[in-house]
DRENGU-655434 format. One record per residue: residue in one letter; x negated, y negated, z negated of N, C-alpha, C in turn. Coordinates in Angstrom, 1 decimal, padded with zeros to 4 digits. Layout:
REM residues N
resn,n.X,n.Y,n.Z,ca.X,ca.Y,ca.Z,c.X,c.Y,c.Z
A,X,Y,Z,X,Y,Z,X,Y,Z
...
//
This chain:
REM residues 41
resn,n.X,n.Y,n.Z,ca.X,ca.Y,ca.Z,c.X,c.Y,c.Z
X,-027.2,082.6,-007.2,-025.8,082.3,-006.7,-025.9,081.1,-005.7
X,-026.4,080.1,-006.0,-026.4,079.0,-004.8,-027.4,079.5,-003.8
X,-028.1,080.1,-004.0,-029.3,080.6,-002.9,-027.7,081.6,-001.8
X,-027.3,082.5,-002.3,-026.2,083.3,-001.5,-024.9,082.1,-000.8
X,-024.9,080.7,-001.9,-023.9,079.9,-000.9,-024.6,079.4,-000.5
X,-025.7,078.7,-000.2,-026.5,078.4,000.5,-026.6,079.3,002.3
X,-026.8,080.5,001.9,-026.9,081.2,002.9,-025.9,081.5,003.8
X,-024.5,081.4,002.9,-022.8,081.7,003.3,-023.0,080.5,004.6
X,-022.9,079.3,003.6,-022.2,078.2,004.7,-023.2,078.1,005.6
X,-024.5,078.4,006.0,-025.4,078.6,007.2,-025.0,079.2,008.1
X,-024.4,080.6,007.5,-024.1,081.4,008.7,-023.0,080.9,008.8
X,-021.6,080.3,008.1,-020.5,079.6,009.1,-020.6,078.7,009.5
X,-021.5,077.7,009.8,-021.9,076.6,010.1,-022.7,077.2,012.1
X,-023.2,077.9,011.8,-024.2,078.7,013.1,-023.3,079.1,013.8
X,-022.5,080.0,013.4,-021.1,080.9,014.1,-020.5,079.8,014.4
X,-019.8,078.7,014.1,-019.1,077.7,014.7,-020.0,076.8,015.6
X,-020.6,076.9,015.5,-021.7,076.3,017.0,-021.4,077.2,018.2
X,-021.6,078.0,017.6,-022.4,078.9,018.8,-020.8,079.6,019.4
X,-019.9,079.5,018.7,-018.5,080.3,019.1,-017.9,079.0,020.7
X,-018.6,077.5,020.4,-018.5,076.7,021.6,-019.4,077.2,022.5
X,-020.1,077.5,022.6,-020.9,077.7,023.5,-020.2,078.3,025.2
X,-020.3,078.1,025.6,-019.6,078.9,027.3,-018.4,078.3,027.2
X,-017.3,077.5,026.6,-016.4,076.9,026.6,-016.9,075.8,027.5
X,-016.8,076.3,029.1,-016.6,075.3,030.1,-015.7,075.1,031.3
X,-015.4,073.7,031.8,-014.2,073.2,032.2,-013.2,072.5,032.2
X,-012.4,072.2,033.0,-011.2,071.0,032.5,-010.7,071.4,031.0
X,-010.6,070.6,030.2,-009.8,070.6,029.0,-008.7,070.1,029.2
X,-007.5,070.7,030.0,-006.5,070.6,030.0,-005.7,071.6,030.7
X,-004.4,071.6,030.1,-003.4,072.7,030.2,-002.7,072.6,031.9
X,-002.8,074.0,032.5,-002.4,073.6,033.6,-001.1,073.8,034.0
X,-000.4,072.9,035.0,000.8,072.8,035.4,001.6,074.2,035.2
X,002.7,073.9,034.4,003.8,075.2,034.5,004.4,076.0,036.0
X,004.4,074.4,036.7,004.8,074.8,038.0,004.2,075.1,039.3
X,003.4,075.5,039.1,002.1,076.3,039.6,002.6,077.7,040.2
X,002.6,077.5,041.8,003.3,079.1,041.8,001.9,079.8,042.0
X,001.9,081.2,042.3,000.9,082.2,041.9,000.5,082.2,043.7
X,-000.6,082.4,043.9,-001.6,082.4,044.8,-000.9,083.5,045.7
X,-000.7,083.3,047.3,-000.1,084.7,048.0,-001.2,085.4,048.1
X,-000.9,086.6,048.1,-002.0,087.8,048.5,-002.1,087.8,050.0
X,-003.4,087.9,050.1,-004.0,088.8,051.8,-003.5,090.1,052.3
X,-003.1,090.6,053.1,-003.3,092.1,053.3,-004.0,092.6,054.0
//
């Protein structure tokens, strides 16, 4: 039984690393008033 929790919290411990991973860039919310980019034609 502790060998199986042993192995439980490993793998949620791994998965919560690795779920940051590629999380790159400003950390911050960007302006609401932001209008949308015009298109080319």
């Amino acid at each position: 039984m502790k060998r199986l929790l042993t192995a439980l919290i490993a793998i949620v411990a791994v998965s919560s690393v690795l779920s940051g991973c590629g999380q790159k860039g400003p950390l911050y919310l960007p302006d609401e008033t932001q209008e949308p980019a015009a298109q080319t034609e």
